[in-house]
C-alpha positions in Angstrom: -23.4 -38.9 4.2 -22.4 -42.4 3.8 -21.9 -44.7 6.7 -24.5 -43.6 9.3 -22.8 -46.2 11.8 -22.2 -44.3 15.3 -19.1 -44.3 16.9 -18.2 -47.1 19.6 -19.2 -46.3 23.2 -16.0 -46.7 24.2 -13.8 -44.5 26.0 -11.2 -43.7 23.0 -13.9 -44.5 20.4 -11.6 -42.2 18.2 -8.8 -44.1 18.7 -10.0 -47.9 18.2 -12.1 -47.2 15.1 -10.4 -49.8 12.3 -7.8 -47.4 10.7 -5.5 -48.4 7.9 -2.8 -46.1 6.0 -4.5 -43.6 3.9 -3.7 -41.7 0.6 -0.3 -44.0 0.3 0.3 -42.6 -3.3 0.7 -39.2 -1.9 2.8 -40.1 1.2 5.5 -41.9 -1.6 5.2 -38.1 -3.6 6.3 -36.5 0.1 8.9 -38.7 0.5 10.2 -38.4 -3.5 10.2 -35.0 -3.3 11.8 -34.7 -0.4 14.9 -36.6 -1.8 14.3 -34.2 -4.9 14.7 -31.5 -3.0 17.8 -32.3 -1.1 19.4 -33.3 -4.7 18.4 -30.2 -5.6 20.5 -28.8 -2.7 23.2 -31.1 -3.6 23.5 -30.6 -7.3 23.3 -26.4 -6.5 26.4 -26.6 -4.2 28.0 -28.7 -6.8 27.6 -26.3 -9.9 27.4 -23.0 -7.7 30.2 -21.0 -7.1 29.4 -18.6 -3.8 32.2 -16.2 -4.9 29.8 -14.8 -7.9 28.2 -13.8 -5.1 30.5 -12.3 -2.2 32.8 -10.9 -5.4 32.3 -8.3 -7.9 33.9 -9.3 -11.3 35.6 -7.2 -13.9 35.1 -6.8 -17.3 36.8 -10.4 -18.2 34.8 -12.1 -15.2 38.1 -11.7 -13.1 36.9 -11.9 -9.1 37.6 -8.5 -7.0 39.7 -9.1 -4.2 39.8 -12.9 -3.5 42.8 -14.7 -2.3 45.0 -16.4 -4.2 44.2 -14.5 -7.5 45.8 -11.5 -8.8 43.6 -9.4 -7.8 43.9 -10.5 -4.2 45.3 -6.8 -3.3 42.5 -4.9 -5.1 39.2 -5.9 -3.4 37.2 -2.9 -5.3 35.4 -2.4 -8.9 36.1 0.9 -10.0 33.7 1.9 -13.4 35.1 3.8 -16.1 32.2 6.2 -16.8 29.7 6.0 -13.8 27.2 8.1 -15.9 26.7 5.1 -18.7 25.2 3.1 -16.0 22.0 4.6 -16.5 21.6 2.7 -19.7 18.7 0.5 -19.9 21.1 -1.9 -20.9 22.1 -2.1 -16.7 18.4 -3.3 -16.4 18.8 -5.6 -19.4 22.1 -7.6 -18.8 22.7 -6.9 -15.0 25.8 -5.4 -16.2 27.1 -1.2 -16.5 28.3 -0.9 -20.3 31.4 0.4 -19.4 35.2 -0.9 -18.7 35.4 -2.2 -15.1 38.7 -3.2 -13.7 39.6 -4.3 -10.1 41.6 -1.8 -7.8 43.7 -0.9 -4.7 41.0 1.9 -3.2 39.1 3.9 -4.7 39.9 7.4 -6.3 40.0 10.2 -3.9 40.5 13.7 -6.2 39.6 15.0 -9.5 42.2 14.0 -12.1 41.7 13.7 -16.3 43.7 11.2 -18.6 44.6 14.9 -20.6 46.0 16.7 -17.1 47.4 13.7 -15.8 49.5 11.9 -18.6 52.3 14.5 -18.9 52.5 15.7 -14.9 53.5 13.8 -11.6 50.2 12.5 -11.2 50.4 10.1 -14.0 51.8 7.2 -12.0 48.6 7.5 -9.7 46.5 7.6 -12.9 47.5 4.2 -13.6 46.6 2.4 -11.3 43.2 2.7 -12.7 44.0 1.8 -16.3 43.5 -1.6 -17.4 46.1 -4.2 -16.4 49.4 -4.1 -18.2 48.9 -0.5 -19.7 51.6 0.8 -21.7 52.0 4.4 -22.2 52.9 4.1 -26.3 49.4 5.1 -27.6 48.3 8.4 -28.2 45.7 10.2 -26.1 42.6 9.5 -28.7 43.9 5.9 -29.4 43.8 5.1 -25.1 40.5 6.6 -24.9 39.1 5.0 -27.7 40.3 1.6 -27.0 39.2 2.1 -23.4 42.9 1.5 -21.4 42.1 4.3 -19.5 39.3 6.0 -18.0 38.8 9.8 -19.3 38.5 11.1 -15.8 38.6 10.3 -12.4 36.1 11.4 -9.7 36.4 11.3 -6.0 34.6 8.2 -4.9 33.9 6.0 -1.8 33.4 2.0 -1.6 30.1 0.5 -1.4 29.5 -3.0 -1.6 32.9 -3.3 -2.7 32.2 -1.0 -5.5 33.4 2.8 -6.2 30.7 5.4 -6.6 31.0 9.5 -6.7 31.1 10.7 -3.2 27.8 12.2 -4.1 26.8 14.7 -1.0 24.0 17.4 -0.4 25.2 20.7 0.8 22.7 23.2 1.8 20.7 21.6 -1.2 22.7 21.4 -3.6 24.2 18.5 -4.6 28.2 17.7 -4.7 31.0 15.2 -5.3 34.1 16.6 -3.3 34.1 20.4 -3.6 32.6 21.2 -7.1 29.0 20.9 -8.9 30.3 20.4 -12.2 33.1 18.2 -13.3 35.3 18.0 -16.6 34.0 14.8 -18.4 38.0 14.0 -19.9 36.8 15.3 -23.6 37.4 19.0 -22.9 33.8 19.7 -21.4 32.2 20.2 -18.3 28.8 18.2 -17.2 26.7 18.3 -14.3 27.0 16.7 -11.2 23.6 15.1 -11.5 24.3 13.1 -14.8 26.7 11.0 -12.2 23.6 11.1 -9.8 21.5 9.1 -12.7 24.4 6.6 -13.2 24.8 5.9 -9.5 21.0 6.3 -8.3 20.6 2.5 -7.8 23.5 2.9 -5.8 22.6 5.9 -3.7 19.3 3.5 -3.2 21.6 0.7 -2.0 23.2 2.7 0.2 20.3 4.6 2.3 18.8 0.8 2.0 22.1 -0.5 3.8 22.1 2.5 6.2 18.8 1.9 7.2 19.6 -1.3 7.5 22.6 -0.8 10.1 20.3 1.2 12.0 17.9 -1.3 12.4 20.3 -3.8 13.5 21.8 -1.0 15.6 18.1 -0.9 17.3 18.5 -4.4 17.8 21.2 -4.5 19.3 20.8 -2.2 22.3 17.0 -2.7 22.8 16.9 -7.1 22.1 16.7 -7.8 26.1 14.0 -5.3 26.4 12.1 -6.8 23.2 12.3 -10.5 25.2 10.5 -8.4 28.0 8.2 -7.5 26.0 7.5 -10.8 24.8 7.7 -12.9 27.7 4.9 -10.4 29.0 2.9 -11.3 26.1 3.7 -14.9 26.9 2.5 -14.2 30.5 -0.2 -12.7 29.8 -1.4 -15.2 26.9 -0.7 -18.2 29.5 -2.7 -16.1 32.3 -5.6 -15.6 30.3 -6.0 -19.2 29.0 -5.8 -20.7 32.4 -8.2 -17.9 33.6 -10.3 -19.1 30.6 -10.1 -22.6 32.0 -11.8 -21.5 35.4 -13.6 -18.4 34.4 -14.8 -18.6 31.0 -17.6 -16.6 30.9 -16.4 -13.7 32.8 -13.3 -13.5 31.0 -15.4 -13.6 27.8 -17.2 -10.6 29.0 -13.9 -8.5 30.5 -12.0 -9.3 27.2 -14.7 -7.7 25.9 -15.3 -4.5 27.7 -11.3 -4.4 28.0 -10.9 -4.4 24.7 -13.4 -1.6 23.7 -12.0 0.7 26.6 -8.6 -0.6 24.9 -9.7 1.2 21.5 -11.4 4.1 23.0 -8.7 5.1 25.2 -6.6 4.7 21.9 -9.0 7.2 20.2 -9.0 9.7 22.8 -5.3 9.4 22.6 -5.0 10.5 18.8 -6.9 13.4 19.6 -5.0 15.1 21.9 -2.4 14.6 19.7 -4.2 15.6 17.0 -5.3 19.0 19.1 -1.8 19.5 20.4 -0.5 20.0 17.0 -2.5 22.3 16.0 -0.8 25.8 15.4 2.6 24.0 14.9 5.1 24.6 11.9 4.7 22.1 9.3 2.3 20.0 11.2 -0.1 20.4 8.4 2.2 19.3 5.7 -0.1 16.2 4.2 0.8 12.8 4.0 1.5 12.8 0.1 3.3 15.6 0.4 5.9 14.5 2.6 6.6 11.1 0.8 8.2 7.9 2.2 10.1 7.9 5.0 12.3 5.6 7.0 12.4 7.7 10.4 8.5 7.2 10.8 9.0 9.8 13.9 8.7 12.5 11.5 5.2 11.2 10.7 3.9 11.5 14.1 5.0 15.3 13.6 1.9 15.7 10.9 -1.7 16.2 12.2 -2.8 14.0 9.2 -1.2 11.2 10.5 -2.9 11.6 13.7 -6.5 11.9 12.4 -6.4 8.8 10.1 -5.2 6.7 13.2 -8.4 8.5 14.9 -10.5 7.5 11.9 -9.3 3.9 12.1 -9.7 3.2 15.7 -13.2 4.5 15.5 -14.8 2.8 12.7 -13.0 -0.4 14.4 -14.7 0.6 17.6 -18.1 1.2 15.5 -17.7 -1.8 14.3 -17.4 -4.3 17.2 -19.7 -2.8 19.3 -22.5 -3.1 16.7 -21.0 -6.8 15.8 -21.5 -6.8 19.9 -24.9 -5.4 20.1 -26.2 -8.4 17.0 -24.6 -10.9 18.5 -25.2 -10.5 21.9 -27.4 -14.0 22.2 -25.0 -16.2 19.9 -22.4 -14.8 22.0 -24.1 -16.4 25.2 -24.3 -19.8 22.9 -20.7 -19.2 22.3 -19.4 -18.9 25.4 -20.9 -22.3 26.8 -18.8 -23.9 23.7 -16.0 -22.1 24.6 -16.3 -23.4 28.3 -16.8 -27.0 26.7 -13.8 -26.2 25.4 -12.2 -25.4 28.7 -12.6 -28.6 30.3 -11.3 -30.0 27.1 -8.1 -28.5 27.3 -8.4 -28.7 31.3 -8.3 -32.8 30.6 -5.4 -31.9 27.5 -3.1 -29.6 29.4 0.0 -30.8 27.4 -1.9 -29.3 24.1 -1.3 -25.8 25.4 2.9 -26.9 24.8 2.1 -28.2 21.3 2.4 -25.0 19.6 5.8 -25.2 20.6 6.0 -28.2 18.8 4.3 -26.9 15.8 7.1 -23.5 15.9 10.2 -26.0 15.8 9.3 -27.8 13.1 8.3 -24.8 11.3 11.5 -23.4 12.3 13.1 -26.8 10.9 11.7 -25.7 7.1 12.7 -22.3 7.2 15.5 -22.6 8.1 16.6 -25.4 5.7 14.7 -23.0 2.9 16.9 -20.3 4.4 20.6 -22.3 4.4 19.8 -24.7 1.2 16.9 -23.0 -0.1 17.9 -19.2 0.0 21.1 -20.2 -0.3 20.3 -22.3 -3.5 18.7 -19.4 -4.3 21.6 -17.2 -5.3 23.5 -20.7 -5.9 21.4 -21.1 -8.8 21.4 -18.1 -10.0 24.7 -18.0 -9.8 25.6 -21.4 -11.2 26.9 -21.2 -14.7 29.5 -20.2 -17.0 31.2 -16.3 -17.7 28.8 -14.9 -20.2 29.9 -12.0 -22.6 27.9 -9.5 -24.8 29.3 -6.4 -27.1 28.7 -3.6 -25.6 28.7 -0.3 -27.7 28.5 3.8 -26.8 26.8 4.3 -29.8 24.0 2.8 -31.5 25.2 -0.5 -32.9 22.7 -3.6 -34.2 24.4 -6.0 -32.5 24.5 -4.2 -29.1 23.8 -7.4 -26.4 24.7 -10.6 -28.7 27.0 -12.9 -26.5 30.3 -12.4 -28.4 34.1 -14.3 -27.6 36.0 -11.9 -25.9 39.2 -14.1 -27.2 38.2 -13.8 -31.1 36.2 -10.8 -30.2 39.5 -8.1 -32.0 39.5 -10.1 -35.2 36.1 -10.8 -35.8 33.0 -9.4 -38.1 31.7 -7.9 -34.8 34.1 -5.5 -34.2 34.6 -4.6 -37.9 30.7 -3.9 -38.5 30.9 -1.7 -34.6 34.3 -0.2 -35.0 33.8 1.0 -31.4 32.2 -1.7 -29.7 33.8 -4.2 -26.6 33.0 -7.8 -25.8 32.9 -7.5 -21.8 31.8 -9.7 -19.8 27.8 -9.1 -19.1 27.2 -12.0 -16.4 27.1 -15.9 -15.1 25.0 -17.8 -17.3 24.5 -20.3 -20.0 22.3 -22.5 -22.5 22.5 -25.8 -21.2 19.9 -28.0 -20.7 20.9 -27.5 -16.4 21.1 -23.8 -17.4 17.4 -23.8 -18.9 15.9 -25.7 -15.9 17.1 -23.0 -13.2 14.4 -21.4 -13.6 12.1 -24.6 -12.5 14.2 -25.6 -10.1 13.9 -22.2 -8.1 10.2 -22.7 -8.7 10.7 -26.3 -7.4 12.2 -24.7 -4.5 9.8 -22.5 -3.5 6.8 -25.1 -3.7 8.9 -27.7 -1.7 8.8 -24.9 1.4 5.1 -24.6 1.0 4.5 -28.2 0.9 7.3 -29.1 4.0 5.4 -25.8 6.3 1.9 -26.9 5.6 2.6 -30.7 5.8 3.9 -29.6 9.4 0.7 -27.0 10.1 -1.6 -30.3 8.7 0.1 -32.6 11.4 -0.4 -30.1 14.2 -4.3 -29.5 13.5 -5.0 -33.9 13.2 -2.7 -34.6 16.3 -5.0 -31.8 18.2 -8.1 -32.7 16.6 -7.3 -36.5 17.8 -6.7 -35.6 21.1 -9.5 -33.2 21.7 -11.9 -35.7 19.9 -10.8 -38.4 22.1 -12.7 -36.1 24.9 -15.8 -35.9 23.5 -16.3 -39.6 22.5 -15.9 -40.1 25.7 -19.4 -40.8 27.4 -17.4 -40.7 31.2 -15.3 -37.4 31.2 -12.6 -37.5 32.5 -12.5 -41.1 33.5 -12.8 -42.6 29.7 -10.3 -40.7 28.3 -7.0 -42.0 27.5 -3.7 -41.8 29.2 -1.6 -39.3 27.1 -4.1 -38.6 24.6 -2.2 -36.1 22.4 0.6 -38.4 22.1 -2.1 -41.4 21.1 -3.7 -38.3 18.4 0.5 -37.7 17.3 0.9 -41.4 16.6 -1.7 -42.1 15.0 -1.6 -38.9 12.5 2.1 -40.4 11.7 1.4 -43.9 11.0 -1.9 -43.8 9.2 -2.5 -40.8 8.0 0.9 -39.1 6.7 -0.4 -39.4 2.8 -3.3 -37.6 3.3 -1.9 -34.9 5.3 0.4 -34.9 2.6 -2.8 -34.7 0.3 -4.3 -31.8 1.5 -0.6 -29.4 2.1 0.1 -30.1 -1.8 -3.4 -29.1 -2.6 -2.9 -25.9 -0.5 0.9 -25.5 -1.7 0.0 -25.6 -5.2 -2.5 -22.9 -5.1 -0.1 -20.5 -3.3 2.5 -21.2 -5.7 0.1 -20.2 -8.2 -0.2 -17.1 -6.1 3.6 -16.3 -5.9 3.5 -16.6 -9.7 0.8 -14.3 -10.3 2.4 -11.7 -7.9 5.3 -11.8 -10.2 3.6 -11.9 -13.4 1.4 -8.5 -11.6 5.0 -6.7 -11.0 6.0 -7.3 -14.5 3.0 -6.2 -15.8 3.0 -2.8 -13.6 4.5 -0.7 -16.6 1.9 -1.9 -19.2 -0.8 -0.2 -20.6 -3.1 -3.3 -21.4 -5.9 -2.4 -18.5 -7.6 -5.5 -19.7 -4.5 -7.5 -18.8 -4.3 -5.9 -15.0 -8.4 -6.1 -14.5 -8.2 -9.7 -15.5 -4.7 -10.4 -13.2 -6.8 -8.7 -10.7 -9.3 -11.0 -11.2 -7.3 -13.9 -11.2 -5.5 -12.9 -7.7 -8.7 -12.0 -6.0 -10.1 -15.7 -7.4 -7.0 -17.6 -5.7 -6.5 -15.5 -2.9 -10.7 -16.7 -1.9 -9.5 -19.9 -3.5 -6.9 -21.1 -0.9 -9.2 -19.3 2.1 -11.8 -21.8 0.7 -9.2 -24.8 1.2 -7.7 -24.1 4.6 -11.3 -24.1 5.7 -11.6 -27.3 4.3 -8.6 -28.3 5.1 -9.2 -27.6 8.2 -12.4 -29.9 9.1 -11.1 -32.7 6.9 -7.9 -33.5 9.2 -10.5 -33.1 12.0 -13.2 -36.0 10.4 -9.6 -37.8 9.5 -8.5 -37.7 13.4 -12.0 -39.1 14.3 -12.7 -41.8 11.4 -9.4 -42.4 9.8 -10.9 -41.9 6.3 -9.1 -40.8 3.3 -8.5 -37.0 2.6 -11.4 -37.1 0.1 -13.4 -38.7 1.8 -13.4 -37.0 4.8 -13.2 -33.6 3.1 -16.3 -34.5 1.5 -18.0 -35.7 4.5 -16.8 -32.6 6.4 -18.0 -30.2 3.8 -21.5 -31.8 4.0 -22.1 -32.1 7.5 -21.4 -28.3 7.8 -23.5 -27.3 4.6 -26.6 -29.4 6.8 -25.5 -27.5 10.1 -24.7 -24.1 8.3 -26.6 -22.0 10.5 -24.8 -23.4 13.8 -21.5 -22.5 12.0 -22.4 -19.1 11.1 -23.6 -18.6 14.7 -21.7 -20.8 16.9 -18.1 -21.3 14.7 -17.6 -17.9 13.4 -18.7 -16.2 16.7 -16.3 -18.0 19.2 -13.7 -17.2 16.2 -14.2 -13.4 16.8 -14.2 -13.7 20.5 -11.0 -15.2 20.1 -9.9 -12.2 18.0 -10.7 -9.8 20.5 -8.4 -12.3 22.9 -5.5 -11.7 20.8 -6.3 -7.9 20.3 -6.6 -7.2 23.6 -3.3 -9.0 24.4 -1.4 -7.1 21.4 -2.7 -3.9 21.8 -2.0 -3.9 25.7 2.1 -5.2 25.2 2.0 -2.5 22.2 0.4 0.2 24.4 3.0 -0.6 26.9 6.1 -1.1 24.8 5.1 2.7 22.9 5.1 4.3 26.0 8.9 2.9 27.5 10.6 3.0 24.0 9.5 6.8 23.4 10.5 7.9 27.4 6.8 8.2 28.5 7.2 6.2 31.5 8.5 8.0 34.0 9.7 6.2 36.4 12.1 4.2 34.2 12.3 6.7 31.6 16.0 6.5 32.0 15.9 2.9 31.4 14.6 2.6 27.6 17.8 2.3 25.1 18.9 5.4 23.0 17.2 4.4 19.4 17.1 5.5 15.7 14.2 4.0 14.8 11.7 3.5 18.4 9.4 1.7 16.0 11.5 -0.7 15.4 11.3 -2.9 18.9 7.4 -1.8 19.1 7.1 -3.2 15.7 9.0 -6.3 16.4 7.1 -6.7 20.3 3.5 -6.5 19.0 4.0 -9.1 15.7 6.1 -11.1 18.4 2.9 -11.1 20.9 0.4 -12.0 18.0 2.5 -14.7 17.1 2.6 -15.5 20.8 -0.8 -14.9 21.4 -2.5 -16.9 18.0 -0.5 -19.9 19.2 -2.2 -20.0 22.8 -5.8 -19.3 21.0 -4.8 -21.3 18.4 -5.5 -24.5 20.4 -8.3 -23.3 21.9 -9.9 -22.3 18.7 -8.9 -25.9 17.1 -10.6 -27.7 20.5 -14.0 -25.3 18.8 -13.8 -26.6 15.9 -13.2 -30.5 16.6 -15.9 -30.3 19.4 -18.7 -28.2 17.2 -17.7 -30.8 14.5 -18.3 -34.0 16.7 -21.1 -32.0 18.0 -22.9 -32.3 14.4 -22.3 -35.9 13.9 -23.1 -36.4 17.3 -26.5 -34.9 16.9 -26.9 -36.8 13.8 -26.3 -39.9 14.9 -28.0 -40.5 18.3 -31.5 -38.9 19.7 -30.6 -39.0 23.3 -31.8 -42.3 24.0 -30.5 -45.0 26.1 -29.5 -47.0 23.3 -28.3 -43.7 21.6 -27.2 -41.7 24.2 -25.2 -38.0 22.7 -21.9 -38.4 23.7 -21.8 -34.4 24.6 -22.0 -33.0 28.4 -24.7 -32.2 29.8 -23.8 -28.7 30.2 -23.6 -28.3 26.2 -26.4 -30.5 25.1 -28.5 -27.6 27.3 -27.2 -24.7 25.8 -26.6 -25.9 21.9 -29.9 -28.1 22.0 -31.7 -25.4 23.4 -29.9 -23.0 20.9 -31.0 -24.7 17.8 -35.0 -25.3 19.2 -35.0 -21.3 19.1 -32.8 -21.6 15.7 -35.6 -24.0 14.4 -39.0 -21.8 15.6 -37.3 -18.7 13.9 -37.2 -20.2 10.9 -40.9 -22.0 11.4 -41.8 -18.4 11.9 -40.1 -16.6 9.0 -41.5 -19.3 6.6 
């Protein structure tokens, strides 16, 4: 493996090794691109224009309803002819191929240009004709040259839009009072040719509503939601320091707890599961009844009920047969998780780093949220009033950008006698234009870089101070004053590049991932099954791909916060101290990994248990208590990812103390025999269990070969 030289014997041998600044190139890349990326954020609030966002525009670009134009008084769009939005030209351009103009409110009653022009309603008419209509044309010559809509529908704002007050009564569907409507050209259509026009709409709207009610959930159940997570804080913090002291028992009782956990959860679905039976329209199947956003109703189906019973018992199958073939690892396991104990026993200020490691992770989302999300729609939105002919009948040059100043005396219009140059959307063919595109891309790769950078530093600075335990031949008294601040220093000062190193190596492959989900969603409607088996392929390759690198990754920063090596370098040795141990990491790594598991699913699935039971009224003693709610599943949703969160940063210390101490274990065992001149550097009470682990390791395979 290189260098065979052991570490000092000296109480912070991981600190005084020689170390010098590694992987400088990449640290200058960092820093570059993070000047790139705030003149990214610079140049997008320069050339963006956040009204193309908060405003709809009219068919000349004209903003809806912004101060100090003249349409400050008429915040609304209002569409000629709703039903042409169902072109696939609103896909296409972003843009409904009909007149749009900018309005007071939206129309409340049915009204036609033919009823309207020679009664009292006219004047009301025209206030949804274009601007500066003159009543000197005849009826055909308005309608043709679009100054007036044919007919008016009764409509309600959305999004500062007006669609058809589309409603269902007693299933059938209506706008106002009627079922049909008069189209303006002497004929009557159906109500549901306006229901194709404005179905992205109607999807909008139940997507807004839903959304209300969310935030409606929020707001009445938040305080109870802390609760819940400051109980899955408690509990987290309990168990750890219970770990500390008790390690081996707790082992065991998060083990039985948990299986009593799922079986209690099994026994629960069938009673439900029995107790519907008989009732109407419990046996209504799951594809049957279709998506829904009050999930209530599908706790109402027995179907529901039996595929959480299936679930629950092939994951209770499952662990206790993992349980039953493990059960003498899981002994070995435990004596490195006590190891690990002491460790953080002696490193007590670890347990707050995760809080260190959420605020800075906090930090990048939510600059990727403000500049970067905001970019988002900044760039997007940062160009120049496109406009393309538009045309209700076939025409060839239906969506060629036209100039809607020349557009009445130019070839265009003569060769499409009815077509319009309307304004389509924001774009254009500039060099800045072309690179949006890139930059968004640029975007999105900076936040993957920035959050795993920040995930890199937290696994060195732990790995540093947990190593700086177990070079130490005289625990406690050899270790150094504040060793996690030492291990945070010295992953700053020497080793930002190759942290650096190792998050663009990881960023890069998830941005290839991003791109291949998008390339997947565009390819959804094709036939080519060659082209989805082999994106298929390729996501299944990268998705094993970027596994394969955290796991790297991971014990690279580890051999970087012992030796102070280059990424490479220690990546390499890393890899190949594990591929000569790979037995202790199948039995000992992977083992204390699941135990941790069933940590955090014992922690989640006890705060979820509880938090089911008060926001559906099951408790009875403060039944009273739990908040009125749309949506119940809401807060339980938000409590149990909020306590797995909670919970995986607790564990996620202890599992990164496993991994540095198994890894110094290795080199530890390769490096010294025990001796007084080579004394291991581990405890006593783990050079017992592991040495005595591998002798039985080594006679099993004498004996199978």
């Amino acid at each position: 493996m290189g260098n065979k030289e052991r570490p000092c014997c000296h109480p912070d041998a991981a600190s005084l090794l020689p170390r010098g600044c590694t992987d400088v190139i990449c640290c200058v890349f960092l820093l570059l691109a993070i000047v790139g990326y705030v003149a990214v954020g610079i140049i997008a609030w320069t050339h963006g224009d956040p009204r193309k966002v908060i405003y709809p525009t009219d068919s000349r670009g004209e903003f809806c309803g912004q101060k100090g134009t003249k349409n400050a008084n008429k915040p609304y769009l209002f569409y000629f002819n709703i039903v042409k939005c169902a072109s696939p030209l609103v896909l296409l351009e972003f843009q409904c191929p009909t007149p749009q103009i900018c309005v007071e409110k939206c129309p409340n009653r049915y009204l036609t240009y033919l009823n309207a022009r020679n009664s009292r309603d006219f004047e009301y008419y025209k206030q949804f004709c274009v601007p500066g209509f003159q009543n000197n044309k005849g009826v055909a010559e308005v309608l043709r040259d679009g100054d007036c809509p044919a007919v008016l529908i009764p409509s309600k704002p959305l999004a500062r839009r007006c669609f058809p007050a589309i409603h269902a009564h007693k299933g059938v569907l209506m706008v106002g009072n009627e079922t049909t409507y008069e189209d303006g050209h002497g004929s009557r259509k159906n109500i549901t040719e306006l229901v194709e026009g404005a179905k992205k709409a109607n999807g909008v709207l139940e997507a807004r509503q839903l959304a209300m009610r969310i935030f409606e959930d929020y707001t009445v159940s938040w305080y109870w939601i802390v609760i819940g997570l400051v109980i899955a804080m408690v509990m987290s913090l309990l168990f750890i320091i219970l770990l500390r002291f008790l390690a081996g028992i707790m082992v065991w009782v998060m083990i039985v707890m948990v299986i009593l956990v799922l079986g209690y959860g099994i026994f629960h679905c069938y009673m439900e599961y029995s107790r519907l039976r008989g009732e109407a329209g419990s046996d209504v199947s799951l594809v049957d009844l279709g998506f829904q956003t009050d999930l209530r109703v599908y706790l109402h189906l027995r179907q529901t009920w039996m595929a959480f019973m299936i679930i629950l018992s092939i994951l209770e199958v499952i662990i206790v047969l993992l349980l039953i073939f493990l059960r003498k690892r899981i002994l070995i396991a435990i004596a490195l998780i006590k190891e690990a104990s002491r460790a953080v026993g002696y490193v007590m200020c670890s347990m707050l780093y995760p809080l260190v490691t959420f605020f800075l992770l906090c930090l990048c989302i939510a600059y990727w949220a403000s500049w970067g999300g905001a970019r988002t729609h900044f760039l997007s939105t940062s160009n120049e009033a496109v406009y393309k002919i538009f045309d209700d009948v076939a025409c060839p040059l239906t969506g060629k950008t036209c100039n809607p100043e020349t557009f009445p005396s130019a070839n265009e219009s003569r060769l499409c006698p009815n077509a319009r140059c309307q304004f389509a959307f924001y774009g254009g063919e500039s060099g800045y234009h072309r690179a949006l595109l890139g930059l968004q891309i640029f975007n999105a790769f900076m936040f993957f870089w920035l959050a795993n950078f920040v995930l890199a530093l937290g696994q060195v600075t732990l790995a540093g101070a947990f190593a700086s335990y177990y070079w130490a031949l005289r625990k406690p008294d050899d270790l150094p004053a504040f060793p996690l601040f030492s291990a945070f220093g010295r992953a700053l000062r020497y080793h930002t590049g190759s942290l650096a190193f190792g998050a663009l190596i990881l960023a890069i492959v998830q941005i290839i991932r991003v791109i291949l989900e998008y390339l997947d969603q565009r390819l959804k409607a094709a036939e080519n099954k060659f082209a989805k088996f082999l994106m298929t392929c390729l996501k299944c390759c990268f998705w094993c791909l970027e596994k394969f690198i955290k796991f790297l990754n991971r014990n690279a920063y580890i051999m970087i916060a012992i030796y102070g090596t280059n990424f490479c370098t220690s990546a390499r040795n890393a890899f190949f101290l594990l591929m000569r141990n790979i037995i202790r990491v199948a039995v000992l790594d992977k083992v204390t990994d699941f135990l941790f598991l069933l940590g955090k699913l014992l922690i989640v699935g006890s705060v979820g248990i509880l938090a089911f039971f008060f926001f559906t009224h099951r408790i009875r003693i403060v039944q009273d208590t739990a908040p009125p709610l749309n949506y119940y599943w809401v807060p339980i949703l938000t409590v149990i990812i909020g306590s797995y969160l909670i919970a995986h940063g607790f564990f996620s210390v202890y599992g990164m103390c496993v991994d540095t101490l198994f890894l110094c274990f290795c080199e530890d065992l390769e490096r010294n025999d025990g001796s007084q001149e080579r004394p291991y550097f581990m405890s006593p009470e783990l050079r017992d269990i592991l040495l005595k682990g591998s002798a039985e390791e080594g006679k099993r395979e004498e004996v199978e070969e």
